[in-house]
C-alpha positions as CSV (number, residue, x, y, z in Angstrom):
1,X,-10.9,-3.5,-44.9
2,X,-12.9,-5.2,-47.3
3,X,-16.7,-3.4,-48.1
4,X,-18.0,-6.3,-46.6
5,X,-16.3,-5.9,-43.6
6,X,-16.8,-2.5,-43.6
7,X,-20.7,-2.6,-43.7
8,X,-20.6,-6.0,-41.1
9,X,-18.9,-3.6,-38.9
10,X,-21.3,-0.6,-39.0
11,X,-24.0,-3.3,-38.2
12,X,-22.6,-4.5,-35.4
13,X,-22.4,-0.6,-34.2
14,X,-25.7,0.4,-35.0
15,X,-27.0,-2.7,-33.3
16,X,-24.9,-1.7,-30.1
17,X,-26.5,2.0,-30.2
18,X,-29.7,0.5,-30.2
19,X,-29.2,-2.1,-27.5
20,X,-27.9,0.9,-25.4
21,X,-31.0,3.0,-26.1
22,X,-33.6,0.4,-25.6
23,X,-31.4,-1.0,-22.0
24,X,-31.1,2.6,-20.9
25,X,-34.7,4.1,-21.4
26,X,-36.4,0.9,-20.3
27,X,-38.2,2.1,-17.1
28,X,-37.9,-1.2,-14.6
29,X,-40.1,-1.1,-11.6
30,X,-38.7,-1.4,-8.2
31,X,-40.0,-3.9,-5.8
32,X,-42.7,-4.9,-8.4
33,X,-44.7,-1.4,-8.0
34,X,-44.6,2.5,-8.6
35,X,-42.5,4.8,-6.4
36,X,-43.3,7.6,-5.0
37,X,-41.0,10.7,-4.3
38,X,-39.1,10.4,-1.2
39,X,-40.7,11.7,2.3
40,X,-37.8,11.7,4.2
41,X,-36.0,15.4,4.3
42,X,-32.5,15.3,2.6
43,X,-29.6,16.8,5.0
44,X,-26.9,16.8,3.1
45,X,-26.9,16.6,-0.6
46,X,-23.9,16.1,-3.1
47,X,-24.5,17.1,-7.0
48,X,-23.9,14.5,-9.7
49,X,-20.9,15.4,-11.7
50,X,-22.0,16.0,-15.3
51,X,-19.6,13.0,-17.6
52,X,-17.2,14.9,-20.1
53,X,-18.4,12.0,-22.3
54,X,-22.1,13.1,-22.0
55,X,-21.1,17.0,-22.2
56,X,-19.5,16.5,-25.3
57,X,-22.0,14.4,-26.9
58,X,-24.8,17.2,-25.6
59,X,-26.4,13.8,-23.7
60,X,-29.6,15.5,-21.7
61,X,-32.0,14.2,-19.3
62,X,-33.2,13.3,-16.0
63,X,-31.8,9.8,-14.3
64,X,-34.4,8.2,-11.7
65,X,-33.5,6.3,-8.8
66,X,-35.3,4.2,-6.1
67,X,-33.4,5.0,-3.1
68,X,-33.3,2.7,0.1
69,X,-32.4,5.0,2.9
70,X,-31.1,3.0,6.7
71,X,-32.7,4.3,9.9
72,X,-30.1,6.3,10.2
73,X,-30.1,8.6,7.6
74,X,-27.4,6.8,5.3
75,X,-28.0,5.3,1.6
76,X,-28.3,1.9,1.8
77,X,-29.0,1.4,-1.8
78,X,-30.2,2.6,-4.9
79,X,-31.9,0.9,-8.5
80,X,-32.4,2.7,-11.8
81,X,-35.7,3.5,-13.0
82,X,-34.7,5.0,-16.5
83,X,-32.4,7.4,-17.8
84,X,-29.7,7.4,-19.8
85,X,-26.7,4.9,-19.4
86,X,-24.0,7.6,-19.5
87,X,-25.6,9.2,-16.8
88,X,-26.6,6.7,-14.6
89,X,-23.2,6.4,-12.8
90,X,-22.7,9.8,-12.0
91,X,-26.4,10.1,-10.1
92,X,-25.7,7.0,-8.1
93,X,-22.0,8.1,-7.0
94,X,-23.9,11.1,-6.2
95,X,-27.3,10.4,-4.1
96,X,-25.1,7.5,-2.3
97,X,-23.1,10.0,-0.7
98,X,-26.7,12.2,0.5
99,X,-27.6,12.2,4.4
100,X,-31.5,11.8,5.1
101,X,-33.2,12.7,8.3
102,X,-33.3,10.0,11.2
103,X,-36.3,7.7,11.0
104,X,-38.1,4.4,13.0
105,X,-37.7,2.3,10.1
106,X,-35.7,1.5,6.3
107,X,-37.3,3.8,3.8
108,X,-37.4,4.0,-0.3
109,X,-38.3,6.6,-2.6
110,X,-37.3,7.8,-5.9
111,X,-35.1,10.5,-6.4
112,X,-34.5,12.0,-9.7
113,X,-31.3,14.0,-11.4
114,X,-31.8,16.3,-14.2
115,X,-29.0,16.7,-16.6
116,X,-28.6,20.0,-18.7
117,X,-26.5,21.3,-21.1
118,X,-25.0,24.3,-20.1
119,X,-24.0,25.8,-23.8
């Protein structure tokens, strides 16, 4: 590999890392306004499983989630707020296997994960 090459190819990297860590801390806002912490009580809850990927790299932080919860307690769906992208999928896997209380009516809230090295 020519130097050329070489340097072309860390560019495209560095570019990548940054398009990650802008994409990934972004905070979007759900339904076009600020959540607030869920009301409903949580029944059951599962904990996220911590990546290896993220372990390894020491990745920290806290992953928030607008959660759409059915009358009946289930998950019905879920939409990142912010967080980072390596641990994104492991709090959705997670809160989409939570059981909420009964209510009248479709409810949404946001539900946050923190993430901590434990070294």
């Amino acid at each position: 590999m020519s130097f050329r090459e070489a340097k072309q190819w860390r560019t495209l990297v560095v570019l990548a890392l940054l398009l990650v860590a802008v994409v990934g801390s972004r905070p979007d806002r759900a339904m076009g306004q600020e959540q607030a912490e869920i009301t409903r009580k949580v029944k059951t809850k599962v904990a996220p499983v911590y990546p290896d990927i993220a372990r390894r790299m020491s990745i920290t932080g806290i992953v928030k989630l607008v959660v759409v919860v059915t009358p009946s307690g289930s998950v019905k769906s879920t939409k990142v707020l912010g967080g980072h992208p390596l641990l994104i999928n492991a709090a959705e896997d997670a809160v989409k296997k939570w059981k909420f209380e009964s209510g009248p009516e479709e409810t949404s809230g946001v539900v946050e994960f923190t993430f901590k090295s434990e070294n």
